[in-house]
C-alpha positions as CSV (number, residue, x, y, z in Angstrom):
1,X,-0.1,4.6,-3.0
2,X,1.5,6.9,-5.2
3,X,2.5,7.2,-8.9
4,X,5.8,9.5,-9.4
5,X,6.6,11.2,-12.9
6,X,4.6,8.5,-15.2
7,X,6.6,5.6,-13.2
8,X,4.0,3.0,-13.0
9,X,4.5,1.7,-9.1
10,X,2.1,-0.5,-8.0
11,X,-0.6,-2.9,-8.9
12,X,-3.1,-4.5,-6.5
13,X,-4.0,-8.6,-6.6
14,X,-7.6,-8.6,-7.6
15,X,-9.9,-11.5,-6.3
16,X,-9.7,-13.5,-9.0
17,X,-5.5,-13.2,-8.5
18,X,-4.8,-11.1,-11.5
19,X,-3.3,-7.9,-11.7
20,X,-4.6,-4.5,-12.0
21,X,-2.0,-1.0,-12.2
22,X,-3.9,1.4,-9.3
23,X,-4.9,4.0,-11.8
24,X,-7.2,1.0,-13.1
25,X,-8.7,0.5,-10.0
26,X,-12.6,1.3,-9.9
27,X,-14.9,1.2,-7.9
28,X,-16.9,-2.3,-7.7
29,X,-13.1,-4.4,-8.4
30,X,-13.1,-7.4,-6.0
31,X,-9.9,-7.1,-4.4
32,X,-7.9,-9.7,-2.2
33,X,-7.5,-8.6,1.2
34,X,-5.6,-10.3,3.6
35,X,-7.7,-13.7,4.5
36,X,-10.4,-12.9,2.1
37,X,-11.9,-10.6,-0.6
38,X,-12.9,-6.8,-0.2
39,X,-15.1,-4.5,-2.4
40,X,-13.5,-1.3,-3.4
41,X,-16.0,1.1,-2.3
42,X,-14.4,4.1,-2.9
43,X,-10.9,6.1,-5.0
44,X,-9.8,9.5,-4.3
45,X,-6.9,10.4,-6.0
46,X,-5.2,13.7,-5.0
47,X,-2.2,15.4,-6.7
48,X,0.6,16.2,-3.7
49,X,4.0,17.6,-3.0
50,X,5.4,14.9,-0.7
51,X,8.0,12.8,0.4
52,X,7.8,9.5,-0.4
53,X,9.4,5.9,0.7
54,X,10.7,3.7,-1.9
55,X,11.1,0.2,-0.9
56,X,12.8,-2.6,-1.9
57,X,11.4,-6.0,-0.9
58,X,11.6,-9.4,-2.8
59,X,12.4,-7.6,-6.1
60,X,9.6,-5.4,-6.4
61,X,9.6,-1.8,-6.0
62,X,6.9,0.4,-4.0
63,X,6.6,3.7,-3.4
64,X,4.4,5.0,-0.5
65,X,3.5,8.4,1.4
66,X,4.9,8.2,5.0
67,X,2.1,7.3,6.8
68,X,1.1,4.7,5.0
69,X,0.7,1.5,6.8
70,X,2.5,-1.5,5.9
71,X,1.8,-5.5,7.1
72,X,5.2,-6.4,8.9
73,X,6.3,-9.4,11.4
74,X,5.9,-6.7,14.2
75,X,2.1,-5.8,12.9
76,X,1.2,-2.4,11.1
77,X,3.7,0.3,10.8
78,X,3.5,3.5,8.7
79,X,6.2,3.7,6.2
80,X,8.6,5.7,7.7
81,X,9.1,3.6,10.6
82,X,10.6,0.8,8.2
83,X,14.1,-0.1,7.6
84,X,16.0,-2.3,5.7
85,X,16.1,-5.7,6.9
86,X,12.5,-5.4,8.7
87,X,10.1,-8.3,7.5
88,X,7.6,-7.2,5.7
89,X,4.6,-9.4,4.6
90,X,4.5,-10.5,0.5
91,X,2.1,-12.3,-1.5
92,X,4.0,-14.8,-2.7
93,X,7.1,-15.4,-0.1
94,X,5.2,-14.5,3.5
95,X,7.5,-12.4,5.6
96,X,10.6,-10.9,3.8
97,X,13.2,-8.6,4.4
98,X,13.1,-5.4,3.1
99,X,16.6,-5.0,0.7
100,X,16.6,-1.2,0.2
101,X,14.5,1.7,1.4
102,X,15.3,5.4,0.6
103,X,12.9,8.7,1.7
104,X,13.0,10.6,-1.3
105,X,12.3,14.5,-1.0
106,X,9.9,15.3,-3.8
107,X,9.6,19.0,-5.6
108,X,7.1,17.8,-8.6
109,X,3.3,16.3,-8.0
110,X,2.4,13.2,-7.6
111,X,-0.6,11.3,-7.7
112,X,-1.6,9.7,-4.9
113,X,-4.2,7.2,-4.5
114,X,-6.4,6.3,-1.9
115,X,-8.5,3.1,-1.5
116,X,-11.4,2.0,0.8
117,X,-12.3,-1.3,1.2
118,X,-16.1,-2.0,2.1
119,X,-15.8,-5.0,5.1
120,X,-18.0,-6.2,7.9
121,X,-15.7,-4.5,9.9
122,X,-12.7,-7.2,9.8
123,X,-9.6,-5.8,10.1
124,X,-7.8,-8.1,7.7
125,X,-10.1,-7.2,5.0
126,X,-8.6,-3.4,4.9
127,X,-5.4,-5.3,4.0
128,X,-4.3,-5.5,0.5
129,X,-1.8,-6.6,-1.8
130,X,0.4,-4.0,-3.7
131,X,3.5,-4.8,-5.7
132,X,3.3,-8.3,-3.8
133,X,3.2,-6.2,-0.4
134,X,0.8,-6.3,2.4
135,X,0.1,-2.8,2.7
136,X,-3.4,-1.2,4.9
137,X,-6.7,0.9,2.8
138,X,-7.7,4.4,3.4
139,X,-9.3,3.1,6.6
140,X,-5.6,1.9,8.6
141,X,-3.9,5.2,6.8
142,X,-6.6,7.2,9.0
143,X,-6.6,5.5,12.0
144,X,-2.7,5.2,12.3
145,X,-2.7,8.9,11.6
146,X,-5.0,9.7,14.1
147,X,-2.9,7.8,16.9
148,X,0.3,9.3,15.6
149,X,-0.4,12.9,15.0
């Protein structure tokens, strides 16, 4: 997750299904995971020089670091294997076509964000809700890095 030159992008579904921007985000919030709720049990937040994907889906914007994982018809893909028109999973609508996606090549820092979800080692509870968008935690990031790299 990733906040670009004080543009606010992204804010995660809490349990209780309000809002919360990601740089509110501490550790203890009750977040809604995919079928359930999920304990944030840990932030880092990192400044980096990196490209990022902006997508388009269901009128909300999101920008993400490559690899990280997003919910899609087809399962859980890293960003930068997305195009427009695959399905990607929302909050509110279930599977929707992404609109518009563009790779933009970065030269200032960015803060990027990093969340892991404490779970009895369900799957679908290291799913979360970002800008209406089922995207992975810390702990799909890192495994789908360590199969593709």
């Amino acid at each position: 997750m990733v906040i670009k030159n004080e543009e606010k992008f992204g804010v995660l579904l809490m349990a209780d299904g309000s809002q919360k921007k990601i740089n509110d985000i501490e550790i203890g919030d009750r977040i809604r995971s995919l079928n359930n709720t999920a304990r944030v049990d840990n932030i880092w937040k990192e400044l980096q020089i990196v490209p990022v994907i902006r997508l388009m889906v269901d009128s909300k914007e999101l920008l993400l670091t490559k690899y990280h994982p997003v919910q899609t018809d087809k399962g859980m893909i890293p960003a930068y294997e997305l195009q427009e028109g695959t399905k990607v999973l929302t909050q509110e609508h279930g599977y929707v076509a992404i609109t518009q996606i563009d790779e933009e090549l970065c030269t200032d820092w960015l803060s990027k964000f990093d969340i892991h979800l404490e779970s009895e080692d369900k799957l679908d509870q290291h799913i979360m809700f970002e800008s209406g968008i089922a995207v992975g935690d810390y702990i799909i990031e890192n495994y789908m890095e360590d199969i593709i790299l």
